[in-house]
TILUM-185551 format. One record per residue: residue in three letters; chain; z, y, x of N, C-alpha, C in turn. Coordinates in steps of 0.1 Angstrom, whole numbers. Atoms other than C-alpha are relative to their C-alpha. Example, Ala and Ser with C-alpha at 12.3 -4.5 7.8 and 13.67 -1.06 7.14 Angstrom:
<pts>
ALA,A,0,-12,9,78,-45,123,0,12,9;
SER,A,0,-11,-9,71,-11,137,8,11,-8;
</pts>
This chain:
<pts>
UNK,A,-10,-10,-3,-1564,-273,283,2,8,-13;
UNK,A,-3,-8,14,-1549,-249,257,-4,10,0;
UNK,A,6,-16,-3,-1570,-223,255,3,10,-6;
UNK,A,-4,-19,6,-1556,-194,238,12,0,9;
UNK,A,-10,-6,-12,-1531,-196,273,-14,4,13;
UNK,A,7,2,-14,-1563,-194,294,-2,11,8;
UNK,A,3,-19,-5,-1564,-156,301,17,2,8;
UNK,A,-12,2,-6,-1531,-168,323,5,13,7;
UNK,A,-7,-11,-11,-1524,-136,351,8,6,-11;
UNK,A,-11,-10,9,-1510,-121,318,12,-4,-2;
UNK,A,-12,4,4,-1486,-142,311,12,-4,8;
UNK,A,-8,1,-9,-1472,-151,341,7,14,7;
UNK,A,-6,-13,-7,-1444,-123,357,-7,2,14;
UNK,A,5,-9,-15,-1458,-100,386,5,-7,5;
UNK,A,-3,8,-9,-1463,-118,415,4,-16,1;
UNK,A,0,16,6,-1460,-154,402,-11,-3,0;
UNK,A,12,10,3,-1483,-176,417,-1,-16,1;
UNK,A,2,13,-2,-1493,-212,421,-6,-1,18;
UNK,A,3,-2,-12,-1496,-216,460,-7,-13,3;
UNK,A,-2,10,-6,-1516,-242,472,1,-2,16;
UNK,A,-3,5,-14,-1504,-259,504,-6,-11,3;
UNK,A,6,15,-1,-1524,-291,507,-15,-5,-8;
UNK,A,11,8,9,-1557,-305,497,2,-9,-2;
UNK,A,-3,13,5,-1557,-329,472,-15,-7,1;
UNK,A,13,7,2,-1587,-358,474,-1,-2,-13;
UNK,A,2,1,13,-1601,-357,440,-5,-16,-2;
UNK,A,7,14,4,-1610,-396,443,15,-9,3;
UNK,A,-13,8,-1,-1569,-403,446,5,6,-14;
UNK,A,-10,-6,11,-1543,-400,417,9,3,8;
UNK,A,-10,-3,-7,-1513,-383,425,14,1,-8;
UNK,A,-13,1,5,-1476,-385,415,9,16,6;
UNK,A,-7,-13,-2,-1457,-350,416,17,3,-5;
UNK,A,-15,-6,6,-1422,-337,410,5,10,-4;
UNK,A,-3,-12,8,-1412,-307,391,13,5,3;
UNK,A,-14,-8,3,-1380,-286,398,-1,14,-4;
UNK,A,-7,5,8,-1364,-269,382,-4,-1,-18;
UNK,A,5,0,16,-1367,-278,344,0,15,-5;
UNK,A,-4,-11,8,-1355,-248,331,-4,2,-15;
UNK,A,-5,3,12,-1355,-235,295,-15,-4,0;
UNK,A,15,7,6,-1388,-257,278,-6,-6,12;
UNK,A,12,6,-8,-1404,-262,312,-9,9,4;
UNK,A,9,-15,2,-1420,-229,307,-11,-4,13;
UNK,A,10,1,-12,-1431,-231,348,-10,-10,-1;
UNK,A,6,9,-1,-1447,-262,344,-9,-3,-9;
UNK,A,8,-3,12,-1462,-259,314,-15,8,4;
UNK,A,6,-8,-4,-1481,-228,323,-10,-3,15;
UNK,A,4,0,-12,-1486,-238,357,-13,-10,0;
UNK,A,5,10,1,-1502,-275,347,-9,-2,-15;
UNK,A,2,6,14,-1510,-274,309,-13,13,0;
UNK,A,8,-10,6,-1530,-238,311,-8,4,9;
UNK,A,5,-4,-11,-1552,-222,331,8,10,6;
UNK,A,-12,-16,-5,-1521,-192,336,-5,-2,20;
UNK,A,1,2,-13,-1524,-204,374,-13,0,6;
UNK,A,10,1,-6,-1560,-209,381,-1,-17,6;
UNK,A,1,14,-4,-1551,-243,390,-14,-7,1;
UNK,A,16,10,-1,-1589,-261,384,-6,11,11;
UNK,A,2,-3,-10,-1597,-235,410,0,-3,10;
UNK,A,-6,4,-9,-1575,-244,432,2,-16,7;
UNK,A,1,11,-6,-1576,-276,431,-12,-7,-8;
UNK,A,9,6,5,-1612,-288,421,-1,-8,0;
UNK,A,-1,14,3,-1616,-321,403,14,-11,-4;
UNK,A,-15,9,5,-1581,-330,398,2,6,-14;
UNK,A,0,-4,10,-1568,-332,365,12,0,0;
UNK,A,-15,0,1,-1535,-318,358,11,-12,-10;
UNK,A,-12,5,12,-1506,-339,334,10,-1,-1;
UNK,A,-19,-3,-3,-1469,-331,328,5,-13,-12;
UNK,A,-10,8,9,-1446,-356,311,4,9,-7;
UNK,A,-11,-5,8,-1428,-346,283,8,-14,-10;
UNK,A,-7,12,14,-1404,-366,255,-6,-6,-2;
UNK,A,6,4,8,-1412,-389,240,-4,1,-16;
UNK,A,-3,-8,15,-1402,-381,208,-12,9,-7;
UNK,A,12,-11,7,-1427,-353,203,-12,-5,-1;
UNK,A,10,7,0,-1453,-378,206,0,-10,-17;
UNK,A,-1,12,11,-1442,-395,171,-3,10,-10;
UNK,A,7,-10,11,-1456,-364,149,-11,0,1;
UNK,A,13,3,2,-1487,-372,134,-8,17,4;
UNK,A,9,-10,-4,-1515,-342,147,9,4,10;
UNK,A,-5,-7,-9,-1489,-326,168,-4,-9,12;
UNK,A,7,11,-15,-1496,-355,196,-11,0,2;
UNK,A,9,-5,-5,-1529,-348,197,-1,11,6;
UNK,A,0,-13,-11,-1522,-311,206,4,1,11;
UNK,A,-4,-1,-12,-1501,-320,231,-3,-7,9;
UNK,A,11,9,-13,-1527,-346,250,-10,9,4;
UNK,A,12,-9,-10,-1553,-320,249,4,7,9;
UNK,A,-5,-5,-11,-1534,-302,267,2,-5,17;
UNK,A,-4,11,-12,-1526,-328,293,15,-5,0;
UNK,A,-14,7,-4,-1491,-338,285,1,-16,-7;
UNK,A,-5,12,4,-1481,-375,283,13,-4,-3;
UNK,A,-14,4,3,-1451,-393,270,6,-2,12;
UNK,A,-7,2,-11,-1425,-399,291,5,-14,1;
UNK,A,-1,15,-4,-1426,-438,293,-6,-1,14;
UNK,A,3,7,-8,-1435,-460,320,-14,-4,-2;
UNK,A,15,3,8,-1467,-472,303,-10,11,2;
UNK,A,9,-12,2,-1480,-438,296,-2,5,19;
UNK,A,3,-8,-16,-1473,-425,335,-11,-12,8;
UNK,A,9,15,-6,-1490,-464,345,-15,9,0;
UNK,A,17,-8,7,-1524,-452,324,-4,10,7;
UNK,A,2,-16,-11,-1521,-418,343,-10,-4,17;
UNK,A,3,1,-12,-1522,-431,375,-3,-12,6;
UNK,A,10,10,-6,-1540,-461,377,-16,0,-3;
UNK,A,10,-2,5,-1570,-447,367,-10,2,16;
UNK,A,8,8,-7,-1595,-461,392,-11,12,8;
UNK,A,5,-11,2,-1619,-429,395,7,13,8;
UNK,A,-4,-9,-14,-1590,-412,411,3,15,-11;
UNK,A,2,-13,6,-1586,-373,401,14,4,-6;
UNK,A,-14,1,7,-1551,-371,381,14,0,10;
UNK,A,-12,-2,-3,-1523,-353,389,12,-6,-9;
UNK,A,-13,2,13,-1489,-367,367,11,7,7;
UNK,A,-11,-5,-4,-1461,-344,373,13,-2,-9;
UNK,A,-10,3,8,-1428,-352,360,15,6,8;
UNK,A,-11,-11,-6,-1396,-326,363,12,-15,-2;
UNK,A,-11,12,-5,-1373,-350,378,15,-2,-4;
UNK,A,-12,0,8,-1339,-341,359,-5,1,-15;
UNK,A,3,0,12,-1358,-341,326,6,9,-10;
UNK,A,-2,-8,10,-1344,-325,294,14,2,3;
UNK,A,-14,0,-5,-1304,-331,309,0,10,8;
UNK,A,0,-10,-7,-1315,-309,334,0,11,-6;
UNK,A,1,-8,10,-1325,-285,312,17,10,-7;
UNK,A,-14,-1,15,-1286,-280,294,4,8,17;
UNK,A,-4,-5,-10,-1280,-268,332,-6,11,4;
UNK,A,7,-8,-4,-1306,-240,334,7,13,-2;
UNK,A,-8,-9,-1,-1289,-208,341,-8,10,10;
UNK,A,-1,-7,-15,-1297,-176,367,8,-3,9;
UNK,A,-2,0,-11,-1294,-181,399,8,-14,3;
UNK,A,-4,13,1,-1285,-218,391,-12,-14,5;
UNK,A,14,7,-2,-1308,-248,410,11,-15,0;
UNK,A,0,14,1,-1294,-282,399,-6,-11,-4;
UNK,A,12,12,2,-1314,-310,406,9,-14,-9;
UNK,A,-10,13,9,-1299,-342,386,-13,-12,1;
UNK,A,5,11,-10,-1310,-374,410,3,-12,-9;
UNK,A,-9,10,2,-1282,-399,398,-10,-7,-9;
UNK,A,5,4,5,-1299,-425,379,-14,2,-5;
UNK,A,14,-6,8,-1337,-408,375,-8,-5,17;
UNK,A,9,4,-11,-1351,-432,401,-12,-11,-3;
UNK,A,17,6,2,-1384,-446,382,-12,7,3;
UNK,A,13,-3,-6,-1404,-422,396,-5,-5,15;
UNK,A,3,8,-14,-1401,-437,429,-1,-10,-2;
UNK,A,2,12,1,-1407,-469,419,-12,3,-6;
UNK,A,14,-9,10,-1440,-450,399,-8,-3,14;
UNK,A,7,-9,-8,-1450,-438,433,-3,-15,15;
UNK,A,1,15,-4,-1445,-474,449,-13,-8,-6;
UNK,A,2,14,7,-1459,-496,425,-19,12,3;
UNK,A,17,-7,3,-1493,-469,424,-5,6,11;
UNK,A,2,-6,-15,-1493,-464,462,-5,15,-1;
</pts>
């Protein structure tokens, strides 16, 4: 995790939390969906990449991981910072590795309108963007 975010309640706005609704079995992987992108990802970031949320509290033994670009993965050292973290590329390949990992434990979450979504983030604005962004369900198929 990134630890100079780990001292999270600070950073997150009053009253922003991470709710859980469900226990997850720490001997399954799990496939998640992210709305909305908004600007960077910020929520998901924080929520998944840091301890801002308390997340490993919350859900003991699972391990968080957000997609991001791929792109940012082609800068030498910087890709390393951004696996300790827990983010993976945003291929097929990379989400595969995530969540066939045998052991179980691994959340992969992937904001389902991606970076397009993004160019739509606005107040009081919630557009999801479906059309054509249907490999995660075939993700969530293929990895029961």
């Amino acid at each position: 995790k990134v630890t100079a975010l780990t001292h999270g309640p600070f950073l997150l706005p009053s009253g922003v939390q991470l709710v859980k609704t469900a226990e997850l079995d720490p001997r399954q992987n799990y496939l998640m969906g992210f709305h909305p992108h908004g600007v960077l990802a910020v929520g998901a970031f924080l929520n998944l990449c840091t301890e801002a949320s308390g997340f490993s509290m919350l859900f003991p033994g699972i391990t968080p991981h957000l997609m991001m670009l791929s792109m940012w993965f082609r800068v030498p050292f910087f890709r390393d910072y951004l696996m300790s973290g827990g983010l993976v590329s945003s291929d097929k390949e990379s989400a595969s590795y995530v969540l066939k990992n045998p052991e179980g434990g691994n959340v992969l979450a992937i904001i389902i309108g991606g970076a397009q979504e993004a160019l739509d983030a606005r107040p009081g604005s919630f557009t999801l963007l479906l059309k054509n962004r249907k490999g995660f369900i075939r993700l969530a198929i293929e990895h029961g």
